[in-house]
C-alpha positions in Angstrom: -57.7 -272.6 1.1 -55.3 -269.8 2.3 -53.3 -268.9 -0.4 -50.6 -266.0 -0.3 -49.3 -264.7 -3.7 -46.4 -263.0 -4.1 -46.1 -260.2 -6.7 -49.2 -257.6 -7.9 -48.2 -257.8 -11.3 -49.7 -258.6 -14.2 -49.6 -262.5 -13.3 -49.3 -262.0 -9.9 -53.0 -259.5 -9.6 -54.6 -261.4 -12.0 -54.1 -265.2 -10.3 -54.4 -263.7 -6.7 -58.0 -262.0 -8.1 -59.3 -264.9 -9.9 -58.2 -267.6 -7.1 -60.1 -265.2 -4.4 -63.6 -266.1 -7.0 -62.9 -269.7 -6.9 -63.5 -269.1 -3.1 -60.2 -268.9 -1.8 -58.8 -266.4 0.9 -55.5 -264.8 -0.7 -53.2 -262.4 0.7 -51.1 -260.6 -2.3 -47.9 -259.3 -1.3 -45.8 -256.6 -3.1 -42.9 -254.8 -2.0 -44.2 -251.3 -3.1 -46.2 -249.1 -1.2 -47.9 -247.1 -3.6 -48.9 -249.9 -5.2 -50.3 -251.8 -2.3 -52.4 -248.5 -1.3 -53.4 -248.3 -5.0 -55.1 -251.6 -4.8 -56.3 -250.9 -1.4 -57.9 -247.9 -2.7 -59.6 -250.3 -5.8 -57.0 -248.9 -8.3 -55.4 -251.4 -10.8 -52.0 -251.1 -12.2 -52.7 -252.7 -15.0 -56.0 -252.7 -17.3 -57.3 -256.3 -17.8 -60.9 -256.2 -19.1 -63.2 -257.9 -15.7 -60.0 -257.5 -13.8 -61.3 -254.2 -11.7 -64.8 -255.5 -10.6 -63.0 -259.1 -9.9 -60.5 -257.4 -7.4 -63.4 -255.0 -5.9 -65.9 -258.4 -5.3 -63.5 -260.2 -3.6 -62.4 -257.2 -1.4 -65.8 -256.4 -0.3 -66.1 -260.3 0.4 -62.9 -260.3 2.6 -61.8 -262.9 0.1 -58.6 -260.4 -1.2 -56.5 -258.4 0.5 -53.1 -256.7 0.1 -49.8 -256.1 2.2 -46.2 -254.9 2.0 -45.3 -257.7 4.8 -44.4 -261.2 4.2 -45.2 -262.1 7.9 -48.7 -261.4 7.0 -49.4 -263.2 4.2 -47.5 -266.0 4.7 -48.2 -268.1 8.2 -50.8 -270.1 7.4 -50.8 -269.7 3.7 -51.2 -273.3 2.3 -49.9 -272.4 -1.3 -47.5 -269.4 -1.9 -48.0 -268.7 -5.5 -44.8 -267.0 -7.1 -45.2 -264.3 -9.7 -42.0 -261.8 -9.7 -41.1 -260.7 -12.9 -37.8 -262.8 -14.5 -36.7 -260.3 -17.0 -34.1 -260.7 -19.5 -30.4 -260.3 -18.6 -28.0 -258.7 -21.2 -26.4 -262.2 -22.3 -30.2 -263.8 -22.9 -30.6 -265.1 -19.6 -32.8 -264.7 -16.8 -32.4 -262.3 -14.8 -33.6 -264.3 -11.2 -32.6 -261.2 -8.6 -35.8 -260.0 -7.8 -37.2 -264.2 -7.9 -34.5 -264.9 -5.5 -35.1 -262.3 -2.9 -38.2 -262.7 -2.5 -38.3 -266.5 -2.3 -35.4 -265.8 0.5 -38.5 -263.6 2.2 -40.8 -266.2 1.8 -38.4 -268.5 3.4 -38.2 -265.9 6.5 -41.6 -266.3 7.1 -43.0 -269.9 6.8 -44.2 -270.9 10.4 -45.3 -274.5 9.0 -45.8 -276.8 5.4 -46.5 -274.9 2.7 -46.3 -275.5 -0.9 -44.2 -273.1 -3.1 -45.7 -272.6 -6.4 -43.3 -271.4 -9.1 -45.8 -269.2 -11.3 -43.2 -266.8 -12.9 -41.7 -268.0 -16.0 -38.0 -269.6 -14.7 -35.0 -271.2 -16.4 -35.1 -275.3 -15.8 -34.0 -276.6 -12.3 -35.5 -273.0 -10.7 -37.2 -275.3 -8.2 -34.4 -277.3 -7.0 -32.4 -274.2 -6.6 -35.7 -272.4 -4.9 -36.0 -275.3 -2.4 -32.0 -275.0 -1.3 -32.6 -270.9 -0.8 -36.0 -272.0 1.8 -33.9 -275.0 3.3 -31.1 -272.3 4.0 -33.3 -270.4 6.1 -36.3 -272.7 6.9 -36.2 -276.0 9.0 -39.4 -276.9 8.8 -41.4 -279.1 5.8 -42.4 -277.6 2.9 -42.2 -278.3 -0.8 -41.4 -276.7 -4.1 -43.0 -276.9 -7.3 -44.1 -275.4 -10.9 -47.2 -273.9 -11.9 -46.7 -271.9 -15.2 -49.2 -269.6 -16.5 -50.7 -269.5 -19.9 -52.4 -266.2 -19.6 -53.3 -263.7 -22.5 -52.6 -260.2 -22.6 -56.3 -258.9 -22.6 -57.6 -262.3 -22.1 -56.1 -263.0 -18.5 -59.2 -263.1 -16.5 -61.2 -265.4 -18.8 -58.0 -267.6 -19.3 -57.6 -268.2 -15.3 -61.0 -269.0 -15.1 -60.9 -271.4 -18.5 -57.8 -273.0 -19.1 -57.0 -275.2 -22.0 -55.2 -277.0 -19.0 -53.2 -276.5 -15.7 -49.4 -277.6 -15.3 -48.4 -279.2 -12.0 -44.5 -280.0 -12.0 -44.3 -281.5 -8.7 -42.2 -284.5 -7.2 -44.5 -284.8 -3.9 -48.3 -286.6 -3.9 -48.7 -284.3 -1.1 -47.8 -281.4 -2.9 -49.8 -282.4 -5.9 -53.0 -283.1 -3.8 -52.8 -279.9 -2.3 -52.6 -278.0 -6.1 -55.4 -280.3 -7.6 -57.3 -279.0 -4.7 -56.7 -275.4 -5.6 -57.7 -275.6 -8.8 -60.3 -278.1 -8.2 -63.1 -276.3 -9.6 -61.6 -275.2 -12.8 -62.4 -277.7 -15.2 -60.3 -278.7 -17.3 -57.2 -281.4 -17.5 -54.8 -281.2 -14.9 -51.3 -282.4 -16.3 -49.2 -283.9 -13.2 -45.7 -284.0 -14.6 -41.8 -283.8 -12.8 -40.9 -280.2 -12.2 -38.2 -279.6 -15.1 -40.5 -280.9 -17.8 -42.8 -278.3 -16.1 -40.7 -275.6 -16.5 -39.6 -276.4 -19.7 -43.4 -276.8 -21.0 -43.8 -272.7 -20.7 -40.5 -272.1 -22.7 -41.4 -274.5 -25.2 -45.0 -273.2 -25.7 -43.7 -269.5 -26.6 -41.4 -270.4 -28.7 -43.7 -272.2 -30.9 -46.1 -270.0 -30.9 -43.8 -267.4 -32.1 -42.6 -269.9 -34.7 -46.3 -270.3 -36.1 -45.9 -266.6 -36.4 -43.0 -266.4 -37.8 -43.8 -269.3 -40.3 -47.2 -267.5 -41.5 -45.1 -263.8 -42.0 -43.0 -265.8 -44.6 -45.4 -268.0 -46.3 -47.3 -264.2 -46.3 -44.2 -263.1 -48.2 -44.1 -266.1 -51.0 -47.8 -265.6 -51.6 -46.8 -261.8 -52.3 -44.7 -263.1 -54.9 -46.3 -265.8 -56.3 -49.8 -264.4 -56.6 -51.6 -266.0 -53.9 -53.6 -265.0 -50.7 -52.2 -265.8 -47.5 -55.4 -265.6 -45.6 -56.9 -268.4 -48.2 -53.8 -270.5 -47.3 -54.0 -270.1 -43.9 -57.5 -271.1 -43.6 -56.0 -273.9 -45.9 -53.6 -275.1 -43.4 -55.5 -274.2 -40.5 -58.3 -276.7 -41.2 -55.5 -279.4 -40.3 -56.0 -280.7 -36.7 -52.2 -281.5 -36.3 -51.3 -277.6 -37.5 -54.4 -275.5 -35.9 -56.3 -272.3 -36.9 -54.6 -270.0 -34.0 -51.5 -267.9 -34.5 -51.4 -268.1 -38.1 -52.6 -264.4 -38.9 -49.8 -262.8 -41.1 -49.2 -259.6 -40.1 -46.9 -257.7 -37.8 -44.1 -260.3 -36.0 -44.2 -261.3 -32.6 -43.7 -259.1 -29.3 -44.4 -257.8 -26.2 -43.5 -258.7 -22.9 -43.2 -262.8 -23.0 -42.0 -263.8 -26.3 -39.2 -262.4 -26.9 -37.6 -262.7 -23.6 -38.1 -266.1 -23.7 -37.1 -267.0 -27.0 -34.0 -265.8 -26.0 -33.9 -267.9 -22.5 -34.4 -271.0 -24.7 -31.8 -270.1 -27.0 -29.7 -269.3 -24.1 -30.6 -272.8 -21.8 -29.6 -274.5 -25.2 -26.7 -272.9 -25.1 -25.1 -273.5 -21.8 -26.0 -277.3 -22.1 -23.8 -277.2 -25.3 -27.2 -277.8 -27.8 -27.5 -275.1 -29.6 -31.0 -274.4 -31.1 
């Protein structure tokens, strides 16, 4: 398939990469130049263990390339994959600026059906408003839907390649075929679901996860005081199927570039529907 991914960051290089080894042609599309030429020249932005001899394969294959211009990556692309970064906004939100131009670009350039995959992390009902921004600028068919990543910092590469499971929030069986398709020879479930639950699904993963986190820090804080060993009681708890071994390592709280922005998104989505969490 002809795939055209928009955004060389650390989602964006890392899907378009690991798509191009499932045998895909993929055109990745960023809006810097130095960054393009960078990547041209074999030299990655970010460090991602496999991630340099994945993008240099696939070059040398013809498999992979990179551009600076929408109106070649997009005509003919059969998914355009999403991944602009949606960083926080000073109230909690999300800031969509960056999401929104670009998906106005991507509009500018479809010359016939395409499916939109949302593969940034966006606030519930992105798709609905995504599909009114390319109907405002595009007459022809295409359709919109949600495809959040799951990808670990350090693990990205093996991740893509072997997912606990892909999420497809789409409300077209055309759409849908054409995603089970691209991901066809990953195996592993394919969860076909409406495209707010979709969305929602990404939010709700982080913020459990840095809830285990949280929860193990201060059970690591009563064993302190009571005399006991944390690691022993997480091994304890861990050995429960409904509770899991991962993510309960007591230690330092939860960062980086995901959690905390979108903890606060959460808070904030509950927020403006009047539910606070």
């Amino acid at each position: 398939m002809r795939v055209a991914v928009i955004g060389t960051g650390y989602v964006g290089l890392v899907s378009g990469a690991c798509l191009a080894d499932l045998g895909h042609t993929v055109v990745c599309v960023d809006v810097v130049p130095e960054k393009i030429e960078k990547l041209r020249n074999g030299i990655m932005p970010i460090f991602e263990p496999g991630l340099e001899e994945l993008v240099a394969r696939n070059v040398k294959a013809g498999r992979l390339a990179f551009t600076t211009n929408y109106d070649e990556a997009i005509p003919g692309a059969e998914v355009v994959s999403m991944a602009i970064g949606t960083p926080s906004a000073a109230d909690g939100s999300v800031d969509m600026t960056a999401f929104f131009a670009a998906t106005e670009m991507v509009g500018r350039s479809l010359t016939g059906y395409a499916v939109i995959a949302n593969k940034s992390t966006v606030p519930v009902g992105t798709a609905e408003k995504v599909a009114e921004l390319v109907r405002a600028v595009y007459r022809g068919e295409f359709d919109v839907i949600s495809n959040p990543e799951f990808l670990r910092e350090g693990h990205a590469v093996y991740d893509f390649l072997h997912p606990a499971r892909v999420v497809i929030g789409s409300d077209s069986r055309r759409a849908t075929d054409v995603m089970i398709h691209l991901y066809g020879y990953l195996d592993c479930p394919k969860l076909v679901m409406d495209r707010r639950s979709s969305e929602l699904t990404k939010y709700a993963a982080n913020a459990f996860l840095a809830t285990k986190i949280s929860f193990i820090n201060e059970i690591a804080h009563l064993a302190d005081a009571v005399g006991a060993d944390v690691e022993e009681v997480a091994k304890g708890i861990g050995s429960d199927p409904r509770i899991g071994k991962e993510f309960l390592r007591a230690g330092l709280g939860w960062g980086g570039s995901c959690f905390p922005k979108d903890v606060r998104a959460i808070l904030h989505l509950g927020e403006r529907h009047e539910h606070p969490l």
